[in-house]
C-alpha positions in Angstrom: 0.0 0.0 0.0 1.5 3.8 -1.3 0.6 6.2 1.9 -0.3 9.4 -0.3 2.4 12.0 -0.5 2.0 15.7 0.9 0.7 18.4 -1.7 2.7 21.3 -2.5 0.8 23.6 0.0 1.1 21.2 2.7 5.2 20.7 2.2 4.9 24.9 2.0 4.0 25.0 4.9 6.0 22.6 6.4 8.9 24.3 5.2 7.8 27.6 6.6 7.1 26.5 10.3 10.5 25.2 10.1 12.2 28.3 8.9 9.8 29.9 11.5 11.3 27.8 14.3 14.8 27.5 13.6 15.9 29.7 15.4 14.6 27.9 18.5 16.4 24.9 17.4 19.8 26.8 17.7 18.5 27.8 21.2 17.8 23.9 22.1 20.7 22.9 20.5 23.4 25.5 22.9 21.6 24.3 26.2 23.4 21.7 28.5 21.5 19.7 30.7 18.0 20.1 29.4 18.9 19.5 25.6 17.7 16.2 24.9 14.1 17.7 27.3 14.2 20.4 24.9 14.6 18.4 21.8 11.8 15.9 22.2 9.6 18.8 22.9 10.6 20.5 20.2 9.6 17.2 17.9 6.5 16.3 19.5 5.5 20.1 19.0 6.9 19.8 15.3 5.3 16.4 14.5 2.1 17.3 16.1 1.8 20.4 13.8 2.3 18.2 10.9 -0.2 16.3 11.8 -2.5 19.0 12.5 -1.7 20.9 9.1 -1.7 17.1 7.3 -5.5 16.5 8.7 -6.7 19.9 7.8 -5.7 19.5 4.4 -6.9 15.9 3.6 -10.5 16.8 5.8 -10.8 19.7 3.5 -9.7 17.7 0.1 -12.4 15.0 1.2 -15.2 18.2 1.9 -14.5 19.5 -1.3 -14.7 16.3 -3.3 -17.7 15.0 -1.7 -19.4 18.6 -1.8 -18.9 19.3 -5.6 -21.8 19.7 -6.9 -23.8 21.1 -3.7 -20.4 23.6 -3.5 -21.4 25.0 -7.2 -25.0 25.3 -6.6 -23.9 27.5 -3.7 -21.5 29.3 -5.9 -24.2 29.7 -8.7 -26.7 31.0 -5.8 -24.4 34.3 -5.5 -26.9 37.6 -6.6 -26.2 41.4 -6.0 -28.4 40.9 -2.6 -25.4 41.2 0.0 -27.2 38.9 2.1 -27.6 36.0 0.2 -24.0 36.7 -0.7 -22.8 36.5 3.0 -24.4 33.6 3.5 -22.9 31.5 0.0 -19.3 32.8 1.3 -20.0 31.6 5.0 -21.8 28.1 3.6 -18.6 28.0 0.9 -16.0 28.3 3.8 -17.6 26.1 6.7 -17.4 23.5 3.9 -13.7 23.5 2.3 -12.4 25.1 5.8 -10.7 27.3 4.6 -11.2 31.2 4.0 -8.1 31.7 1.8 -9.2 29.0 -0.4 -12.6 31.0 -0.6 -11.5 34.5 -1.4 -8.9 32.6 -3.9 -12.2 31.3 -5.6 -13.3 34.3 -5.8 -10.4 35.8 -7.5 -10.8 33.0 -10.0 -14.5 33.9 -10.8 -13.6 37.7 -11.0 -10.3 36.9 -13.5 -12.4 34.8 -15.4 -15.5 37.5 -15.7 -18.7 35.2 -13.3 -18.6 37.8 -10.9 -18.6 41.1 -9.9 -16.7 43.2 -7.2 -20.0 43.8 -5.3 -20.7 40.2 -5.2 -17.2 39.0 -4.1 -17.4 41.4 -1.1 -20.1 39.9 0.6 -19.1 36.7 0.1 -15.8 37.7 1.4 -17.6 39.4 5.0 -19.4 35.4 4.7 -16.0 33.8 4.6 -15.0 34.8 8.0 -17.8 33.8 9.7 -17.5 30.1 7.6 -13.8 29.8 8.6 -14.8 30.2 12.5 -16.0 27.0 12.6 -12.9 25.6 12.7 -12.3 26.7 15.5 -15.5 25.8 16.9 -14.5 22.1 16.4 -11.0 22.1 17.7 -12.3 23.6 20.9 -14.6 20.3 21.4 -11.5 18.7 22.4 -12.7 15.6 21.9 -8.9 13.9 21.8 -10.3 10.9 23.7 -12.0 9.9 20.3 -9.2 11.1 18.2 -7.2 7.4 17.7 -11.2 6.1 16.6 -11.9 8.4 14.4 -8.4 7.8 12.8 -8.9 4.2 12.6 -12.6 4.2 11.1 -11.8 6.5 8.8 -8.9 4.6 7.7 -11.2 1.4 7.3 -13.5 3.6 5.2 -11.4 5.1 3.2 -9.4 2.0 2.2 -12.4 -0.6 2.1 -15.3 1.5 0.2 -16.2 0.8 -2.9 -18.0 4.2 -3.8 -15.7 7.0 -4.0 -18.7 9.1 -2.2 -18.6 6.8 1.0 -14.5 7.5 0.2 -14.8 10.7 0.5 -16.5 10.8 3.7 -13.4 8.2 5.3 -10.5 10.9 4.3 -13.1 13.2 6.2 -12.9 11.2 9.5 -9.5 9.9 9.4 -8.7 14.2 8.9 -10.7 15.4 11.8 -8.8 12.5 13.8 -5.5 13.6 12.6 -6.3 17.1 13.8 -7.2 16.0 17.1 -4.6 13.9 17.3 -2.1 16.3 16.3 -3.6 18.2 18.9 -2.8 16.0 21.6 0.6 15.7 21.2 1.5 19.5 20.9 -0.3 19.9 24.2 1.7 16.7 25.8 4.6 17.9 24.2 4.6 21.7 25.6 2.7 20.5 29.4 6.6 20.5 31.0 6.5 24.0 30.1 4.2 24.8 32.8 7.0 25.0 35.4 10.0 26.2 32.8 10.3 30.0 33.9 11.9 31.3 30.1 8.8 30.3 28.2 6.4 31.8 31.1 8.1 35.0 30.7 7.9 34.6 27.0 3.7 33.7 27.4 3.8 37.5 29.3 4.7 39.0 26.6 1.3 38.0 24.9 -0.3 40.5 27.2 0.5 42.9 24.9 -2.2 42.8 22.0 -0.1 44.4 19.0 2.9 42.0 19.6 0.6 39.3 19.7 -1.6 40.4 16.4 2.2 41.3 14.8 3.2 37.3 15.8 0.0 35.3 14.9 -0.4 37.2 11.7 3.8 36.3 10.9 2.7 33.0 11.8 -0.5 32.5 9.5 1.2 34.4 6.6 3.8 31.8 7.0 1.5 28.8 6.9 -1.0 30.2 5.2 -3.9 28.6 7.5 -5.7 30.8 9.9 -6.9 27.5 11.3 -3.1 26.3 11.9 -2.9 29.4 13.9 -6.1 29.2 15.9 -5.2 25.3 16.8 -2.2 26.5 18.5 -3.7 29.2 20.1 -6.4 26.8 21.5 -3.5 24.0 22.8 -1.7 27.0 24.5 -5.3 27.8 26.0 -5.7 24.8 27.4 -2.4 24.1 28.8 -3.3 27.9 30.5 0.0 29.4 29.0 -2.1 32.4 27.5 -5.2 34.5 28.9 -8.2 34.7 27.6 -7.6 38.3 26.1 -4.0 37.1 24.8 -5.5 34.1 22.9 -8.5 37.0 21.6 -5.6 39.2 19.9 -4.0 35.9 18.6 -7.1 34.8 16.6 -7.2 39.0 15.4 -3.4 38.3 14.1 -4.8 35.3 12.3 -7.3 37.0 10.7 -4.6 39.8 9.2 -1.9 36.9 8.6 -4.5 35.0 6.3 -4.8 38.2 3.7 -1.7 37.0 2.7 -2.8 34.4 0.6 -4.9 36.4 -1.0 -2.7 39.2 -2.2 0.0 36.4 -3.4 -3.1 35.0 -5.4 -3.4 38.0 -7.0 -0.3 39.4 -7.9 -0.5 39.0 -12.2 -4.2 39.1 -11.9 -7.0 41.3 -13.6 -7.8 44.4 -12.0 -10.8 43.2 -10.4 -9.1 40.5 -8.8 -6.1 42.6 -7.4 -9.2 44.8 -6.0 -10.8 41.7 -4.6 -8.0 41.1 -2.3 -7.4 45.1 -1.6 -11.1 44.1 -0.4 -10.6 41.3 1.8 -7.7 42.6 4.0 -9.3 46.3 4.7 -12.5 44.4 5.7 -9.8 41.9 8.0 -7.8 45.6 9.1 -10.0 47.4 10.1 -12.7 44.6 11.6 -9.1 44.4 14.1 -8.8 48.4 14.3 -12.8 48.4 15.5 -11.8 45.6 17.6 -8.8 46.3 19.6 -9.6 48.8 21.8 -12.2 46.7 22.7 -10.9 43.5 23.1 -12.5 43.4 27.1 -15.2 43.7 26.1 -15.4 41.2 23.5 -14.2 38.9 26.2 -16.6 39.5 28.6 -19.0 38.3 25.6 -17.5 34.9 25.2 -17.3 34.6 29.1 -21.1 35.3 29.3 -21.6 32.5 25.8 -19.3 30.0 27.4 -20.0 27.1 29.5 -18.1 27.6 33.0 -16.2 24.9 35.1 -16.5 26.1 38.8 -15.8 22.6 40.5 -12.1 23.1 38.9 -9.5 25.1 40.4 -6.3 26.6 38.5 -4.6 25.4 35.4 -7.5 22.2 35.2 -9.9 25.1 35.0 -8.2 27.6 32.9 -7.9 24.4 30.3 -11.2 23.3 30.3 -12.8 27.2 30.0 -10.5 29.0 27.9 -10.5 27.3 24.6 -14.3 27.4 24.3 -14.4 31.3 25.1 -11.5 31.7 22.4 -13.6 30.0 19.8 -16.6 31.8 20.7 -14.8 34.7 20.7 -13.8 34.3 17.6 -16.8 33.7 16.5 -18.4 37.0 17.8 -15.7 39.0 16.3 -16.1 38.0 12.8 -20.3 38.3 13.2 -20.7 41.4 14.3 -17.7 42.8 12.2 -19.9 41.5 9.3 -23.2 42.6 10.6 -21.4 45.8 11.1 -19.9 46.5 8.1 -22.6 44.5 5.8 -24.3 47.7 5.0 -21.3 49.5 3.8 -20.2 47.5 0.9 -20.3 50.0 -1.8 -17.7 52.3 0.6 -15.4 49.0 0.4 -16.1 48.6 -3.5 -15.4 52.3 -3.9 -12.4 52.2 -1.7 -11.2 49.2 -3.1 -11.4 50.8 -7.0 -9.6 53.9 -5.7 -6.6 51.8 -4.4 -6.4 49.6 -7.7 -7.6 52.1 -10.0 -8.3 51.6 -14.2 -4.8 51.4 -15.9 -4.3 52.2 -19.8 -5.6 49.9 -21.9 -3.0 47.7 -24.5 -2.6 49.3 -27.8 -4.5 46.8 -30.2 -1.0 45.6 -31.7 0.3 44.8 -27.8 -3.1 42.4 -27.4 -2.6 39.1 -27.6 -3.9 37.2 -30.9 -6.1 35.4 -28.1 -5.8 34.1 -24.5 -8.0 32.4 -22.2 -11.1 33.3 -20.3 -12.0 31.4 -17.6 -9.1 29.4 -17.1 -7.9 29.9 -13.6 -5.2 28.1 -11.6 -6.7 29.6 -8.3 -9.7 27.0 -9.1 -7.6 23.8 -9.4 -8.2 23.2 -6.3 -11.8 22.6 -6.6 -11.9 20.3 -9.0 -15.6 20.3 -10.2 -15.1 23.9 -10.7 -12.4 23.8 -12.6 -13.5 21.3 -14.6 -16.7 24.0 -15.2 -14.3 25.9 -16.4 -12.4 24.2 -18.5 -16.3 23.3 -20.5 -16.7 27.2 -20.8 -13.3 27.9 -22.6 -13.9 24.7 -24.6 -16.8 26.4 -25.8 -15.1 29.0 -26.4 -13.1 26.9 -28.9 -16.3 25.0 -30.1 -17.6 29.2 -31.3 -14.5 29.8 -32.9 -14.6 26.0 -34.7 -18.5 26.8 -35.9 -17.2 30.2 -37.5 -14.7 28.5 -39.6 -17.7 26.1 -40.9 -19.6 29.3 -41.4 -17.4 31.2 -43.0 -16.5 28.2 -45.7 -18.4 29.3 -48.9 -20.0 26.6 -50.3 -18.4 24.6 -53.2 -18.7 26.4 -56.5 -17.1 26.6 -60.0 -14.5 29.6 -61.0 -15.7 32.7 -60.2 -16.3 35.0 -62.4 -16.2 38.2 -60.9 -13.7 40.0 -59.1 -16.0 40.7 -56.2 -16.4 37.3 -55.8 -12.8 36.2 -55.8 -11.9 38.9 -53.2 -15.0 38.1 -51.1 -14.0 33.9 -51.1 -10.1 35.2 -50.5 -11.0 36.8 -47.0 -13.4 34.1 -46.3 -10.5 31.7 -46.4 -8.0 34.2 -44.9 -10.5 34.5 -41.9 -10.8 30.9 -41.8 -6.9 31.0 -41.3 -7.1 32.9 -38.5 -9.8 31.4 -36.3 -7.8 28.3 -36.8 -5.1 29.5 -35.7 -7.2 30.8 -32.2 -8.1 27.2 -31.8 -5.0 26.0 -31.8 -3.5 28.7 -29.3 -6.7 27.9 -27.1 -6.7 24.0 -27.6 -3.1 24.0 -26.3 -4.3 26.2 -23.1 -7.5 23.9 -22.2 -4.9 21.0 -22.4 -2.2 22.8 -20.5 -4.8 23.2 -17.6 -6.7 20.3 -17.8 -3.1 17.9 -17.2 -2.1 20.7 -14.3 -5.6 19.2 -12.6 -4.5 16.1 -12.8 -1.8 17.0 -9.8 -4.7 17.2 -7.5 -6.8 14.4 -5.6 -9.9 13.4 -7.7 -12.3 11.2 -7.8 -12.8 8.0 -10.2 -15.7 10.6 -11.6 -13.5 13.6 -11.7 -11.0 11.8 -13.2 -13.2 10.4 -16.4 -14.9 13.7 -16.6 -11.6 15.2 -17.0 -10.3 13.0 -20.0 -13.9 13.0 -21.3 -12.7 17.3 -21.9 -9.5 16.3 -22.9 -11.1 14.1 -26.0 -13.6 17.2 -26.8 -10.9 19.4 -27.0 -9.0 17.2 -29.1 -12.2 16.4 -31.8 -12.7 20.2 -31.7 -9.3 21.2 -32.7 -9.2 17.9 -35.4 -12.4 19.3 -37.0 -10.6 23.2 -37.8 -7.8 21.1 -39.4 -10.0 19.2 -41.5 -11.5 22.3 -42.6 -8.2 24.4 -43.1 -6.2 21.1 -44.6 -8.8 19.6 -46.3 -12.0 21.9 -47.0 -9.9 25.0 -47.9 -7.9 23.7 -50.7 -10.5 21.7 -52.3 -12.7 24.8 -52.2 -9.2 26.5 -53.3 -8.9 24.4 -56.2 -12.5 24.4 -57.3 -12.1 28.2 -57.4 -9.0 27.5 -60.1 -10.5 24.6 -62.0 -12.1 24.3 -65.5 -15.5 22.6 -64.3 -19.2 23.2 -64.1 -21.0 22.0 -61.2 -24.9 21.5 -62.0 -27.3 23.1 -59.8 -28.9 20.0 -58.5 -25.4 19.1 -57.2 -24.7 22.5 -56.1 -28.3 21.8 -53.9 -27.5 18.4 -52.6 -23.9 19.6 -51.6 -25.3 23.5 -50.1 -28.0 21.0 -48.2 -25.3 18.7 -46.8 -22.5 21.6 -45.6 -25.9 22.9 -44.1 -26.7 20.2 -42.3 -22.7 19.1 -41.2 -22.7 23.2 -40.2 -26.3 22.6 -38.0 -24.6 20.0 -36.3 -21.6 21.3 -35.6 -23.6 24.3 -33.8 -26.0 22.0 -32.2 -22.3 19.6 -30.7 -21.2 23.1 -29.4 -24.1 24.1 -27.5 -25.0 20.9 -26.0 -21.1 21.6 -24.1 -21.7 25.0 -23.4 -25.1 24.8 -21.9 -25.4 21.2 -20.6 -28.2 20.5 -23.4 -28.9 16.8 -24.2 -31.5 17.5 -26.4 -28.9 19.3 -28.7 -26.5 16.6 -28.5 -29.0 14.1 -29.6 -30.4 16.3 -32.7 -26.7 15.9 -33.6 -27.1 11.5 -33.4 -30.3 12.0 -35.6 -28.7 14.3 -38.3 -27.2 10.9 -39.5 -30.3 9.8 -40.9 -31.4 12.9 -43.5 -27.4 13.0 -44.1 -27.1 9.5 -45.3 -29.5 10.1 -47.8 -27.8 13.2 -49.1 -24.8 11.4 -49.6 -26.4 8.4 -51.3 -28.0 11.5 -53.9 -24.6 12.7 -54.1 -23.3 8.8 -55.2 -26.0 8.3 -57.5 -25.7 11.9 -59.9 -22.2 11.0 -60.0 -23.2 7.4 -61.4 -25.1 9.2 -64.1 -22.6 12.0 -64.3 -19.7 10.0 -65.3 -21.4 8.8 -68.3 -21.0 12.0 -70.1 -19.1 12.6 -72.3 -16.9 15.7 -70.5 -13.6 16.6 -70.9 -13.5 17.7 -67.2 -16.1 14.9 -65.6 -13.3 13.3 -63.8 -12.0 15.9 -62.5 -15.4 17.3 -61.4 -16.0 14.1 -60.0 -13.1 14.1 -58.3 -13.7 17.4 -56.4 -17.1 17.2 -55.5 -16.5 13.4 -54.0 -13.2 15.0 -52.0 -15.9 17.9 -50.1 -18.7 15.8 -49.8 -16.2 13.0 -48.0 -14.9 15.7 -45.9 -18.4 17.2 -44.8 -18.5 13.5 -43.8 -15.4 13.2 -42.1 -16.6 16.7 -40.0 -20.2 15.3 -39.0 -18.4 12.2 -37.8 -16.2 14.0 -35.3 -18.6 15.7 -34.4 -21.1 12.9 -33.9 -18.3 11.5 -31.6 -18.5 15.3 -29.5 -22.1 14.8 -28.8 -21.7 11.3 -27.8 -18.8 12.5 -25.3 -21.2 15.0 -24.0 -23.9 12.3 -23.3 -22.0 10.0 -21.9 -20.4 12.3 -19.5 -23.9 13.6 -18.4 -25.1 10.0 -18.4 -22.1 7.5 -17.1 -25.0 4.8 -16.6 
């Protein structure tokens, strides 16, 4: 059995918390007598993080997967009302655990033109509230349960047959890493109780702005405000910290987790850089409103929280404190919501006036084309992604049915030189749009193999070939009409014949009919329509009978006697076998598109 390896975020972060504490190895490493003490603290404390940071990712993987489809009808839920807007970015965030990951969505939709600012700052407000819950379940300290959990969801996860049930296995066996990971940072730091350096360091948290300045360092670092409020919660309940200390702590985490968000938009649209100017005002200043008042906010969560009066001391202090932190938490991001919910257009405005409108590209600096909804922000939700992926293959799919419309239909030499000119751009535009595919196709593809780093399902993983394949028919059907259709047209246009205006019908009413098609294959992957993608199946039919038209002039045809019959037949046989050749591939979209909407 292959134990799964660490994603790049996770060994990120690993890496960070590392560089974070290295210098407290050199301090461990330059003391005598309490070395090896100091040591095996130092590596339950490290390997207890690890596991913490190891079952936040996986629980949040396993959310996401098994949430897909519910997490886009959220998504596709977002409106202008602000409301319904807090609520999707709160419901979002409870479920992948993770406010950066949110307002990283969000920059995705902005970049890729499905949302506006407006929208994505109430969803924003939402996502602080979702994140809290977090810490709502760390602070059940349930650690007794922590090796179960582990252990069924192991069973699950490595005995289940449907990737669903799966999902919901990585879940458990997650939420009993975290608690376990829990446990051993608190066993590891509980001799610190009685070590005087580190309860003169834990003093030092009294003060609010070097505790903000140190949890946001941290957060930025790991970029997990949940990493951060774990800790804080251990320390709670080993009583290193007060209640007010652990307060400004969850404040720092708060600022620290903006972070993410500005690196996410750094090369981004305008509206996304603005999206994250957004989120950390909102995060600034909810800690500005705050910290004067950080008393009173704990006399809130004292008054909300269950109390423990039949304990004394440090038993107490553990069994109180970490409940009042998370409610505190809690309290601070609703009301900073509730609070600043009604001014959403001052953040909007603000946020415009700190990124403002910048020159647009001369036309000749533009790229030829470039993608639209591709994001990399949204790998990480894969049935997103994979949504997006379907738009800009539609976008290909538009570009694809303009070369079949521009293609004039088959004709003899023109006469006129109107008519040459007008069939000369026709093919010169033909050209181009091919040439769009092809930067596009390689884009889709590009994208597509990059989600194929992340953990999918068996269903994620056929949908994803299942757009690799379209992509592929979509950009085989422009070469067929720029290697094959254009230079027969090409050479019709330069040949002695004389096609007869029957034929000229029967072969206008099949590049009608392949053109139809093509439109309908297009649509049915742009807007989810089965009913398109089967008109494309029954084309066959009414086409087959074109084609045996087509077979039997030419029987009589070639009877003449015509100097130029043979060639004539020649060209008229070469388009209506590549008309063919089109509406096959193009069958063989539709039937992709069916199948992927129907596994069954």
């Amino acid at each position: 059995m292959r134990l799964p390896a660490l994603s790049n975020t996770c060994q990120w972060r690993c890496l960070a918390i590392l560089l974070f504490l290295l210098p407290t190895f050199a301090w461990a490493a330059s003391t005598d007598a309490s070395s090896l003490h100091t040591l095996t603290m130092l590596m339950g404390l490290l390997g207890g993080l690890a596991l913490f940071l190891y079952g936040m990712e996986k629980m949040s993987n396993a959310l996401k997967n098994a949430a897909g489809s519910r997490l886009k009808s959220l998504l596709a839920k977002l409106t202008t009302n602000r409301v319904a807007g807090v609520l999707t970015g709160a419901g979002v965030t409870a479920t992948i655990q993770s406010s950066s990951v949110t307002t990283v969505l969000l920059i995705g939709f902005i970049s890729a033109g499905l949302m506006s600012l407006a929208q994505a700052t109430g969803v924003i407000m939402g996502a602080n509230i979702g994140t809290t819950i977090t810490a709502q379940i760390v602070a059940f300290k349930i650690t007794q349960a922590a090796y179960l959990m582990v252990a069924i969801g192991f069973l699950i996860e490595f005995t289940a047959k449907a990737d669903k049930t799966k999902q919901y296995g990585k879940m458990l066996f997650g939420l009993g890493l975290i608690f376990t990971g829990m446990n051993v940072m608190s066993e590891a730091m509980s001799p610190l109780r009685d070590y005087q350096p580190f309860i003169d360091a834990m003093a030092k948290m009294h003060n609010p702005f070097f505790a903000i300045l140190l949890a946001a360092l941290f957060t930025a670092l790991v970029q997990s405000s949940s990493a951060t409020t774990g800790i804080v919660i251990v320390l709670a309940g080993q009583g290193f910290i007060s209640l007010e200390s652990g307060i400004a702590l969850s404040m720092g985490a708060n600022v620290g987790t903006c972070v993410t968000a500005l690196l996410a938009a750094i090369g981004k649209s305008r509206e996304a850089k603005q999206t994250a100017s957004v989120h950390i005002l909102f995060n600034i200043i909810g800690v500005l409103i705050w910290l004067p008042l950080i008393s009173v906010l704990s006399d809130w969560s004292v008054a909300l929280s269950p109390s423990h009066p039949d304990l004394t001391g440090v038993e107490r202090l553990g069994a109180e404190l970490p409940r009042q932190i998370a409610n505190a938490n809690t309290l601070f991001n609703v009301v900073n919501t509730l609070v600043m919910l009604p001014f959403i257009g001052g953040f909007v405005w603000l946020a415009k006036k700190i990124v403002p409108k910048t020159r647009k590209p001369a036309p000749s600096e533009q790229p030829i084309v470039s993608p639209k909804y591709l994001s990399k922000e949204l790998l990480m939700t894969p049935d997103i992604a994979m949504d997006q992926a379907q738009l800009e293959i539609g976008r290909i799919g538009r570009r694809v049915c303009n070369m079949m419309n521009a293609l004039p239909p088959l004709t003899s030499k023109l006469a006129s030189q109107q008519e040459r000119e007008a069939a000369n751009y026709a093919l010169e535009k033909i050209d181009e749009l091919e040439h769009q595919v092809d930067i596009l196709h390689g884009h889709v593809l590009f994208y597509l193999g990059r989600l194929r780093k992340e953990p999918l399902t068996q269903a994620q993983s056929d949908r994803q070939i299942t757009l690799i394949s379209m992509t592929d028919q979509l950009e085989s059907i422009a070469d067929l009409i720029e290697d094959t259709l254009v230079p027969i047209m090409d050479k019709s246009l330069h040949a002695e014949i004389d096609i007869s205006d029957e034929m000229r019908e029967i072969l206008d009413n099949i590049q009608d009919k392949v053109t139809h098609a093509l439109l309908d294959s297009v649509n049915a992957i742009r807007r989810g329509d089965n009913k398109r993608a089967k008109q494309v199946l029954h084309t066959k039919r009414a086409l087959n009978a074109l084609l045996d038209k087509v077979l039997a002039h030419q029987a009589e045809r070639l009877v003449e006697h015509d100097a130029n019959r043979l060639q004539l037949f020649s060209i008229e046989m070469e388009w209506t076998e590549s008309l063919k050749r089109v509406y096959t591939v193009t069958k063989r979209i539709a039937k992709l598109h069916l199948r992927e909407k129907d596994p069954q």
